[in-house]
C-alpha positions as CSV (number, residue, x, y, z in Angstrom):
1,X,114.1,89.7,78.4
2,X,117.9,90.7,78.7
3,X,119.6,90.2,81.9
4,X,123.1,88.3,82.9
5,X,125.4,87.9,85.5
6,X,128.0,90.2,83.9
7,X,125.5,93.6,83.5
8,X,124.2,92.6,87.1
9,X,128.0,93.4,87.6
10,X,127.9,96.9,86.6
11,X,124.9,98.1,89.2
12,X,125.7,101.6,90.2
13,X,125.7,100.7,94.3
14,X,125.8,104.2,95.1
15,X,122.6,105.0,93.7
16,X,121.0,101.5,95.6
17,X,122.4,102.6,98.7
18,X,121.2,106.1,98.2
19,X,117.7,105.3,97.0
20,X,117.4,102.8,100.9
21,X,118.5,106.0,102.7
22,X,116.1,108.6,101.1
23,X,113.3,105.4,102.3
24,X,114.2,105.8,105.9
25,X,114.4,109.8,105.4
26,X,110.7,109.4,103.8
27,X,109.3,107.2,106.7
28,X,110.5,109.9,109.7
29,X,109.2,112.5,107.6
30,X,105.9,111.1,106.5
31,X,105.8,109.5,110.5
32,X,106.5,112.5,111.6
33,X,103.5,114.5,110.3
34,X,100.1,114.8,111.6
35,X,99.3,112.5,109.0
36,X,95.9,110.4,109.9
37,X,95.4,107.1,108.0
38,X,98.8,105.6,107.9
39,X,100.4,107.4,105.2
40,X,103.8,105.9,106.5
41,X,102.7,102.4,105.8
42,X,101.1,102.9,102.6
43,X,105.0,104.7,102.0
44,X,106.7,101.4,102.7
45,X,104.3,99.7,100.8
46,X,104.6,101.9,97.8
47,X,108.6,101.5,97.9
48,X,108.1,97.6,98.2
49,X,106.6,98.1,95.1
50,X,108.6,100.4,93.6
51,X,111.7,99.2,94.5
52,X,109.8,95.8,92.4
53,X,109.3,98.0,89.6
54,X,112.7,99.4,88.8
55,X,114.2,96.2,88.9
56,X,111.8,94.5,86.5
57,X,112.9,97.6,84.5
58,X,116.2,96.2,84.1
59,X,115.4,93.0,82.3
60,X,114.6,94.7,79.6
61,X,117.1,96.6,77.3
62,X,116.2,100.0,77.4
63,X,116.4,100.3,73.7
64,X,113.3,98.2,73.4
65,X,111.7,99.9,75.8
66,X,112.1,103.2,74.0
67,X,110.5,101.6,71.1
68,X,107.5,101.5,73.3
69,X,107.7,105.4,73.7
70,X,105.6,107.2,71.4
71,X,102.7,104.6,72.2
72,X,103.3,105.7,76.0
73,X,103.1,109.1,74.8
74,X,99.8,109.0,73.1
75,X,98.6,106.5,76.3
76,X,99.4,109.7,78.8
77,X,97.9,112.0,76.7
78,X,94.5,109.8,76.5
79,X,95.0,109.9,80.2
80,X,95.0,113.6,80.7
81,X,92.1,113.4,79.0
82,X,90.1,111.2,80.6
83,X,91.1,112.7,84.2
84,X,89.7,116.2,83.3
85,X,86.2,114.6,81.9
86,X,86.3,111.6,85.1
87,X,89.2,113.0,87.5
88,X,88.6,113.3,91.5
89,X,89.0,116.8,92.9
90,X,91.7,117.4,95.7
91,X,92.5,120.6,97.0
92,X,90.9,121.7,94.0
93,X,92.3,120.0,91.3
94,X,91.0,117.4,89.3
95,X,94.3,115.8,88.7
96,X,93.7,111.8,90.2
97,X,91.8,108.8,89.6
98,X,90.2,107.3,92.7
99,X,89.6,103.7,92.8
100,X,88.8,102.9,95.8
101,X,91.4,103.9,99.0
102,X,94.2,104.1,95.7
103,X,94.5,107.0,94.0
104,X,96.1,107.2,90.7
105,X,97.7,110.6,89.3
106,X,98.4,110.5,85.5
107,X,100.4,113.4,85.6
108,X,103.5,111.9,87.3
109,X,103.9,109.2,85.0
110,X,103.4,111.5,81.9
111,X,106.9,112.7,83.2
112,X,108.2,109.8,82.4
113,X,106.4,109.1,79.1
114,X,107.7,112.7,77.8
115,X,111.0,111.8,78.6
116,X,110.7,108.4,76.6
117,X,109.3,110.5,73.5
118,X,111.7,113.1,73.5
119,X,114.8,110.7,73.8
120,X,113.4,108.5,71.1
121,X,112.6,111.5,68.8
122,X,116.0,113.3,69.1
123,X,118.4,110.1,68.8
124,X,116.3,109.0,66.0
125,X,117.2,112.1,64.1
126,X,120.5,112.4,65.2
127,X,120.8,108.5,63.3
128,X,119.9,109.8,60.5
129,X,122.5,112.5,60.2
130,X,120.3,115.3,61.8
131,X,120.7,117.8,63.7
132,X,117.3,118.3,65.0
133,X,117.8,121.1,67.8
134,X,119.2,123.4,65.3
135,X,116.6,123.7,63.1
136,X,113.3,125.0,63.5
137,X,111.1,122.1,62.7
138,X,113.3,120.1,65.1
139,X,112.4,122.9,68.0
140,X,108.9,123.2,67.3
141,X,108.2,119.3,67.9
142,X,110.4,119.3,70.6
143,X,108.6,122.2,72.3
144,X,105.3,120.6,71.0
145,X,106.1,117.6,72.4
146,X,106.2,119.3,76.1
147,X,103.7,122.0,75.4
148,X,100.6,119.1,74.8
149,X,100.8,117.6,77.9
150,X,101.6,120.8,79.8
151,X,98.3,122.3,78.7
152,X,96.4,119.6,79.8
153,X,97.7,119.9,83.3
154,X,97.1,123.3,83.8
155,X,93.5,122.4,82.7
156,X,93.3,120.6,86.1
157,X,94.8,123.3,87.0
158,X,98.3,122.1,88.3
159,X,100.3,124.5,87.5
160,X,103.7,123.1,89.7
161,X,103.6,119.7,88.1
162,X,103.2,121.8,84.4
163,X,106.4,123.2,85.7
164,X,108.5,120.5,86.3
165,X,108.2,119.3,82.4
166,X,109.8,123.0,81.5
167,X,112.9,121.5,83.7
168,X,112.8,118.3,81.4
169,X,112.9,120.5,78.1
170,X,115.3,122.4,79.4
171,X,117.7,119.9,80.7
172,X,117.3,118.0,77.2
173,X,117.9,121.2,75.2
174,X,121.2,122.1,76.8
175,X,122.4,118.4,76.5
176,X,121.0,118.4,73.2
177,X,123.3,121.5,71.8
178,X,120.4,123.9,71.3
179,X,122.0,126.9,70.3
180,X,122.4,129.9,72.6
181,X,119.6,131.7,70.4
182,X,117.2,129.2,71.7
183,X,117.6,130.0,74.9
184,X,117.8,133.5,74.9
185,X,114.6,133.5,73.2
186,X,113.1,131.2,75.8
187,X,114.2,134.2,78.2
188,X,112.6,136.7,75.9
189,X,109.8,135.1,76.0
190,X,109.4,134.6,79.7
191,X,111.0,138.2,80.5
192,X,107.9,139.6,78.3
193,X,105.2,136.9,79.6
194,X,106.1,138.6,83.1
195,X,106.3,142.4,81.7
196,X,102.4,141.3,80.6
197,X,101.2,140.3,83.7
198,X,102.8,143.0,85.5
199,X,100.9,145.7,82.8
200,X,98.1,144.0,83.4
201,X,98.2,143.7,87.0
202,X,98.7,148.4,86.9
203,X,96.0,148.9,84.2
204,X,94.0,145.5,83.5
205,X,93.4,143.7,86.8
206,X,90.3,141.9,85.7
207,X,91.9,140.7,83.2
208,X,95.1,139.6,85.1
209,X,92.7,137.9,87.8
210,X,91.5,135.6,85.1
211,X,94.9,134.7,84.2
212,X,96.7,134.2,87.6
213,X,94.1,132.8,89.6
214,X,93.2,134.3,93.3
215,X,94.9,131.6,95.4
216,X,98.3,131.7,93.1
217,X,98.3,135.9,93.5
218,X,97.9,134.7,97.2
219,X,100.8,132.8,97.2
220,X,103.2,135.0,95.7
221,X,102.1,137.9,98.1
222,X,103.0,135.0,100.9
223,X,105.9,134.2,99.8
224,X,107.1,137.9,99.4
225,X,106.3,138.5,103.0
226,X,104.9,135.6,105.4
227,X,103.0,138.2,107.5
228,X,100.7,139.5,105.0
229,X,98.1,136.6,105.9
230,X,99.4,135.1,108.7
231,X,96.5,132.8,109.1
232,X,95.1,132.6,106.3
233,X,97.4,132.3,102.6
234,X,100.8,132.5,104.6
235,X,100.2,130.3,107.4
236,X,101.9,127.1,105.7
237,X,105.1,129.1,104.9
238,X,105.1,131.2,108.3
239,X,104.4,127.5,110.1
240,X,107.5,126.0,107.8
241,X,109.5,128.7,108.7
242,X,109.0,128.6,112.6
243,X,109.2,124.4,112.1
244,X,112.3,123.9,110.4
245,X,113.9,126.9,112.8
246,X,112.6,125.3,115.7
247,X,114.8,122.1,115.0
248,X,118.3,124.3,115.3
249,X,121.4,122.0,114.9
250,X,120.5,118.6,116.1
251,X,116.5,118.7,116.0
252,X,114.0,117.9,118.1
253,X,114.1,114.4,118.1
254,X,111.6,111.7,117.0
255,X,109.5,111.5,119.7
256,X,109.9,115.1,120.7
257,X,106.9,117.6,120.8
258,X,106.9,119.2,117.0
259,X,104.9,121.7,115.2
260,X,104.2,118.9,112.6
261,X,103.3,116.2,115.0
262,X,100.4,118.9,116.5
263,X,99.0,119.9,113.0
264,X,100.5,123.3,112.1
265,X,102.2,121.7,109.7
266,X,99.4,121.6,106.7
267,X,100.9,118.8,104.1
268,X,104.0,117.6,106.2
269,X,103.7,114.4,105.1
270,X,103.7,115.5,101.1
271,X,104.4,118.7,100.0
272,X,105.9,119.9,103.2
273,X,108.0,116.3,104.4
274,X,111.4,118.5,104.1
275,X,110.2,120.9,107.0
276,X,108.9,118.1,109.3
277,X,112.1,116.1,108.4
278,X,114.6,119.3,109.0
279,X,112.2,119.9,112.5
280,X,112.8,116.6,113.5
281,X,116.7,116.2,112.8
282,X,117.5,119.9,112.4
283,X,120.4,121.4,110.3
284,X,122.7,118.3,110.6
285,X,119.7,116.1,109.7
286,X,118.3,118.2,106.7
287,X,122.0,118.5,105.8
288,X,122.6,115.0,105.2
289,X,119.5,114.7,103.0
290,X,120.6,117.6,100.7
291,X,124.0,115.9,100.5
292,X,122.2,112.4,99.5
293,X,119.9,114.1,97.4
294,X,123.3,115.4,95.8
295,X,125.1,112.5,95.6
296,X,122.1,110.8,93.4
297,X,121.9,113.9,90.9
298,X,125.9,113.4,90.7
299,X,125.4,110.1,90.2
300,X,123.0,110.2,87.4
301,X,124.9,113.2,85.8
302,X,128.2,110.8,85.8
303,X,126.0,108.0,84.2
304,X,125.2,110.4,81.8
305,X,128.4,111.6,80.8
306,X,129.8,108.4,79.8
307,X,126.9,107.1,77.9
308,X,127.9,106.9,74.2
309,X,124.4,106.2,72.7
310,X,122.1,109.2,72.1
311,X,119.3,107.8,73.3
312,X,120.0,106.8,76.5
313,X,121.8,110.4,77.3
314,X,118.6,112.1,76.3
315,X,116.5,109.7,78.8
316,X,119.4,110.5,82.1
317,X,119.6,114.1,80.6
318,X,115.3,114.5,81.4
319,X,115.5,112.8,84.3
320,X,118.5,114.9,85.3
321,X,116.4,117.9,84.8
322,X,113.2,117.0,86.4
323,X,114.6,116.4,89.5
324,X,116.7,118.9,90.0
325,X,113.8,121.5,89.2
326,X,111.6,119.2,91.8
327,X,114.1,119.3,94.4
328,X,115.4,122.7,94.2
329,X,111.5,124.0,93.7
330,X,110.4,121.6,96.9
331,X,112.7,122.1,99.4
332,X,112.9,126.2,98.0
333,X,109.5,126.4,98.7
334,X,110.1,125.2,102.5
335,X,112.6,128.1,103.4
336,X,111.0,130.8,101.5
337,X,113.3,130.4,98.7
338,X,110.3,129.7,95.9
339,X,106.7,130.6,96.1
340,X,104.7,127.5,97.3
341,X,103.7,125.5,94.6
342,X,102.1,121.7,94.6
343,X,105.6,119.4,93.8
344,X,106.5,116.5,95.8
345,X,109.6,115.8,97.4
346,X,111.5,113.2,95.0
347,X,111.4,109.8,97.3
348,X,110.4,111.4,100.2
349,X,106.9,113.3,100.4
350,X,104.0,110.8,100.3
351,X,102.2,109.3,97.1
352,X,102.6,106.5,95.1
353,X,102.1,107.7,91.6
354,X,105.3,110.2,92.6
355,X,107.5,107.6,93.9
356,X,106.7,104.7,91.2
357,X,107.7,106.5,88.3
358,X,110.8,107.9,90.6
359,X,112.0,104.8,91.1
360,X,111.0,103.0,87.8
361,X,113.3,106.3,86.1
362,X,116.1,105.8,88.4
363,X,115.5,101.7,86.8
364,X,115.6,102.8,83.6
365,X,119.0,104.8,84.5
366,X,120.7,101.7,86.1
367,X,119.3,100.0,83.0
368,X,121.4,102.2,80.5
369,X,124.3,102.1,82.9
370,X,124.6,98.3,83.0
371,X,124.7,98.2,79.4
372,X,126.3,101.2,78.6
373,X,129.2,99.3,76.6
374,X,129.1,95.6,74.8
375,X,132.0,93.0,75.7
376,X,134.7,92.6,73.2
377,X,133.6,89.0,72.9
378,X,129.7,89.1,72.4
């Protein structure tokens, strides 16, 4: 246990007082939804602890906690196993475990766990005088690293939260120097995964239908145009779309009659929280939350920046990256920016396994900012 007065000192306040305005944000949102069994207690609940969590994060150094991360690792993976073979199904994936009224979703911590790995593999190599992203060894665990876990959860299937970990390897590649090769060929790759699907979509369709399952092709067809199922596959999009217009400039109030509050809102108080919150306070409203949402990812990027060890610039570098592609993919998804895919909200859509881990990475930042330097007389 490591914690004194003078790294209690060097707290980022911003992030603190950012982190207690993305709560209230999360409790009118999740309030506002037609949300049946108190989600917006369970919410405050879930910070309580959460906010718990990420300071017991910081009485530890976060060097010894990254000697803890390839046991984490393996831990998450044996989870992902388990919750196929003993998992609860929710809207058709098998992606929790259910004890009781608490639910408990692997995945989201597996986030953090492949951040932890990654960080401690790369700065370990770098120690040595190693240049791991720049050889091909060094990319292929890397990519392994993220690929395990990624097939796993699209076993459930889940393909947005499979999604969010190519943001992480992303994030840590560019930090990490990966030359331009690398990610040219990642585009290659993905340019010719798509020319695939779209050959066999013209001359293969069976075949395409068994990889891009029914509802997914739905979704995409929704999201190119709301009115091709208006009731049926676009209805949460077209209802998103009407919601968040419906709020104009200054929204419709707390206690105003909403399109959430009446149930056309399907997931308002998870996936959908940005739509009941932008219905609610309208554009000045939503605006504010982008701008606090901003202000954190500037923060973390800043902390990042001036971080002199390796490790600790890998860890803000995959956090970096996995929210930004959460947030961008979230709130996209609202205004018929992105197809609709299953990511929370960071810190605002309901769930407890999202928001722990949120908050015990946003720890683990504060934690590598408070001791980014030693004191010229330790």
């Amino acid at each position: 246990m490591d914690i004194e007065r003078r790294y209690l000192k060097r707290i980022d306040w911003a992030i603190l007082f950012v982190l207690v305005a993305l709560a209230v944000y999360s409790y009118i949102g999740i309030s506002g939804a037609n949300a049946q069994f108190g989600e917006e207690k369970k919410q405050i609940v879930w910070y309580a602890i959460g906010f718990g969590a990420m300071f017991a994060v910081l009485l530890f150094d976060y060097k010894w906690i990254g000697q803890l991360a390839y046991g984490l690792y393996g831990f998450g993976i044996v989870l992902l196993v388990l919750v196929l073979l003993f998992g609860t199904e929710t809207n058709g994936a098998v992606s929790w475990f259910a004890f009781g009224p608490v639910k408990i979703q692997p995945s989201e911590f597996m986030k953090l766990f492949v951040i932890l790995a990654l960080a401690r593999y790369l700065a370990s190599r770098e120690e040595e005088g190693d240049a791991p992203l720049q050889s091909a060894s060094g990319l292929l665990t890397v990519i392994g690293m993220v690929a395990l876990p990624v097939v796993l959860i699209l076993k459930q299937p889940d393909l947005g939260t499979a999604l969010v970990f190519c943001g992480i390897l992303l994030s840590v590649l560019l930090v990490g120097g990966a030359p331009l090769r690398v990610f040219a060929l990642l585009g290659l790759i993905g340019a010719a995964g798509f020319g695939l699907l779209a050959y066999l979509y013209a001359f293969h369709s069976e075949v395409f239908f068994k990889i891009i399952k029914p509802y997914q092709w739905a979704r995409i067809l929704a999201w190119l145009n709301p009115d091709y199922d208006p009731l049926g596959s676009s209805f949460q999009l077209k209802q998103s779309l009407i919601a968040i217009g419906s709020g104009q400039l200054f929204g419709r109030g707390l206690n105003g009659p909403t399109q959430a509050r009446y149930g056309w809102v399907p997931e308002g108080q998870t996936d959908f929280v940005f739509t009941v919150i932008a219905e609610r306070l309208g554009f000045l409203g939503a605006s504010l939350l982008i701008l606090l949402l901003f202000l954190l990812i500037y923060r973390l990027v800043r902390i990042g920046m001036t971080c002199k060890d390796p490790f600790g610039a890998y860890i803000v570098a995959g956090i970096v990256g996995m929210y930004v592609f959460q947030i961008f993919q979230n709130i996209g998804m609202t205004i018929q920016l992105m197809p609709i895919t299953g990511i929370p909200l960071p810190f605002l859509s309901y769930g407890g396994s999202s928001l722990l881990t949120n908050l015990v990475t946003i720890g683990l930042v504060l934690n590598i900012h408070m001791r980014r330097r030693e004191l010229i007389f330790d």
